[in-house]
C-alpha positions as CSV (number, residue, x, y, z in Angstrom):
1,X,-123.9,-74.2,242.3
2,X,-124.4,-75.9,245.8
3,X,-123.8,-79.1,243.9
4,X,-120.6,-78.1,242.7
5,X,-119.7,-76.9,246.2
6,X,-120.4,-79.9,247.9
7,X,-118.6,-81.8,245.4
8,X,-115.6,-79.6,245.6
9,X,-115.8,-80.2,249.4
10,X,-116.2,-84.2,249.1
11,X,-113.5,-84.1,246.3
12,X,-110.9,-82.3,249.0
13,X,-112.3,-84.9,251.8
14,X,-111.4,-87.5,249.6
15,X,-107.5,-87.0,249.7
16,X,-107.6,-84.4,247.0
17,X,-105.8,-80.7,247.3
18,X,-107.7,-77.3,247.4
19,X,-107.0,-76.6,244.2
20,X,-108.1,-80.3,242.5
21,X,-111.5,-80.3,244.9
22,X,-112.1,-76.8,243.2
23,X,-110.7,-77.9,239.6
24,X,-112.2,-81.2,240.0
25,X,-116.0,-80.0,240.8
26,X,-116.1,-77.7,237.8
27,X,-114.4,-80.4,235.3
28,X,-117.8,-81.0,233.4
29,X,-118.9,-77.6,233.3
30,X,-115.5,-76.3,231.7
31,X,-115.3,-79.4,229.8
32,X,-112.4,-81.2,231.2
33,X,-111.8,-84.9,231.9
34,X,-111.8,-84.9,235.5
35,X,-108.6,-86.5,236.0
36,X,-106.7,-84.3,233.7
37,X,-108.4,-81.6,236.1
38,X,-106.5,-83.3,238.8
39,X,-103.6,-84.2,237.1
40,X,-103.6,-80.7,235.5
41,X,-103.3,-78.7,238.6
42,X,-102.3,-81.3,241.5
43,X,-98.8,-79.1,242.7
44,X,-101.2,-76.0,243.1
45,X,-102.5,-76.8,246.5
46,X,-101.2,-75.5,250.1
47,X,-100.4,-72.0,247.7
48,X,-98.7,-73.7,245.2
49,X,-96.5,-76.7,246.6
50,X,-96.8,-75.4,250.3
51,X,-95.3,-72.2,249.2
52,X,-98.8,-70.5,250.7
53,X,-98.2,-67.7,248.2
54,X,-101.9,-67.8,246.2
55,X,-104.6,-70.1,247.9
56,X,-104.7,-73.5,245.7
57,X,-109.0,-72.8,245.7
58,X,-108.3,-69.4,244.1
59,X,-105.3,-70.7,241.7
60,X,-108.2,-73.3,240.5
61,X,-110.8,-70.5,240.3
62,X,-108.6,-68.5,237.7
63,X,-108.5,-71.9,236.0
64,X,-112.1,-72.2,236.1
65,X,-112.8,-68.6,235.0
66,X,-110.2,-68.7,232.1
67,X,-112.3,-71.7,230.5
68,X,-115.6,-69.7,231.2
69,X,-114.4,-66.9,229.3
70,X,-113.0,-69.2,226.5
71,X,-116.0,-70.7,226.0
72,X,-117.9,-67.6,225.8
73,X,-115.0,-65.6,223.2
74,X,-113.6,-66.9,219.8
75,X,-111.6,-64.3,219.9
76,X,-108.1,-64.3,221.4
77,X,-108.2,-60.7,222.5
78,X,-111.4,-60.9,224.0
79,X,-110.9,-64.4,225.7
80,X,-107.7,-62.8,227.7
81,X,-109.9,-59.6,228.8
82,X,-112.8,-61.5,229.7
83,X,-110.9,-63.7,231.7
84,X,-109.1,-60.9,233.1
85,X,-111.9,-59.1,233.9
86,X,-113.7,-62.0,235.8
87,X,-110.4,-63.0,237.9
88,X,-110.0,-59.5,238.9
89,X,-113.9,-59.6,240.2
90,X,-113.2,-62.7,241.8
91,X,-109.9,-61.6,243.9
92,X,-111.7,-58.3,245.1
93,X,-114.7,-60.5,246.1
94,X,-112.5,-63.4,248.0
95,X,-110.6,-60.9,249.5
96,X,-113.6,-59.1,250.5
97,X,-115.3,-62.4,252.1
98,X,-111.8,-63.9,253.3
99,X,-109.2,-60.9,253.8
100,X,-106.6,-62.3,251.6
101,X,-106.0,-64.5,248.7
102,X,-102.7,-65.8,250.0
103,X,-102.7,-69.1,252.0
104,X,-100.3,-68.0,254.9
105,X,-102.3,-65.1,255.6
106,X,-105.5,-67.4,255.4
107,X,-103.7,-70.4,257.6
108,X,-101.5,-67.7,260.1
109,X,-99.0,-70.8,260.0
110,X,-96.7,-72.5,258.4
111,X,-97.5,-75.5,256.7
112,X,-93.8,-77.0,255.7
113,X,-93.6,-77.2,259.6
114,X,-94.3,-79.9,262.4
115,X,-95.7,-76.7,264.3
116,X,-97.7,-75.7,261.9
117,X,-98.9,-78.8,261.2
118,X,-99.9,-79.1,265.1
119,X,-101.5,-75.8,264.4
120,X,-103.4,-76.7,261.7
121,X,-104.9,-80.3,263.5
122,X,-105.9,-78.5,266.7
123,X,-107.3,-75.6,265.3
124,X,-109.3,-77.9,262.7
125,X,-108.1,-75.2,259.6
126,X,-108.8,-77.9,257.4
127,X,-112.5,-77.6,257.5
128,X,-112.6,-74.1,259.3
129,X,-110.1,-72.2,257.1
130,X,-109.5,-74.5,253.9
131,X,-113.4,-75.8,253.4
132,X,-114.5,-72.3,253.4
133,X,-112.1,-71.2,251.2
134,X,-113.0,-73.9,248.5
135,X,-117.1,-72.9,249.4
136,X,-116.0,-69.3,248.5
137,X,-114.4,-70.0,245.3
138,X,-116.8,-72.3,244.1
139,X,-120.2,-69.9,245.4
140,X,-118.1,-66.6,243.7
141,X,-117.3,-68.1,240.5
142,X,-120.9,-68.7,240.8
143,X,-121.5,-65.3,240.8
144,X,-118.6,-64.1,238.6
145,X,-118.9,-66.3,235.9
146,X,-122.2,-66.4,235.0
């Protein structure tokens, strides 16, 4: 995994949102062109168009995880409780590592303003906050999704 992580990190360096660094880094393992993985999920980042409801690293994660499960069930039924199942033990270990899934709670500011974009420069939350975040995802799904 700690090439996917660094690629997820590199991806999100590289002008790319939380959720398409995550997304993007997992695109051959799930079996996804990688710029429908950016394409596909591009207005998830900053908690889903700077909504900061659900973290854009954790909205790719249940992404990531669904196609896991999918590739491991044929079955319809067992594909959605698989999936379930590994989502659920990914939120409860985020939140464990992180204290909350959502991205206001993770950020403690508000992106959509000029404040909380001062915020976010002088604190350096990009790499501090929103780097570990995508780590997280990436090292739990790891774990999770095995």
């Amino acid at each position: 995994m700690d090439y996917i992580e660094e690629d997820a990190v590199r991806y999100f360096r590289s002008d790319n949102n939380c959720a398409q660094a995550v997304l993007k880094a997992f695109a051959d393992e799930i079996g996804i062109d990688i710029d429908l993985a950016e394409n596909l999920i591009s207005g998830f980042g900053a908690g889903t168009a700077y909504q900061q409801k659900t973290c854009g690293a954790v909205s790719a994660a249940y992404m990531v995880l669904n196609m896991l499960a999918s590739k491991k069930n044929l079955d319809n039924s067992d594909k959605k409780e698989l999936a379930y199942k590994l989502i659920q033990e990914f939120n409860e270990e985020f939140i464990r590592r992180n204290g909350s899934i959502d991205c206001s709670q993770l950020l403690n500011c508000k992106l959509s303003t000029d404040e909380g974009q001062k915020y976010i420069e002088e604190h350096n939350l990009l790499e501090v906050v929103c780097e570990k975040c995508i780590r997280e995802s990436v090292k739990i799904i790891g774990v999770v999704g095995e």
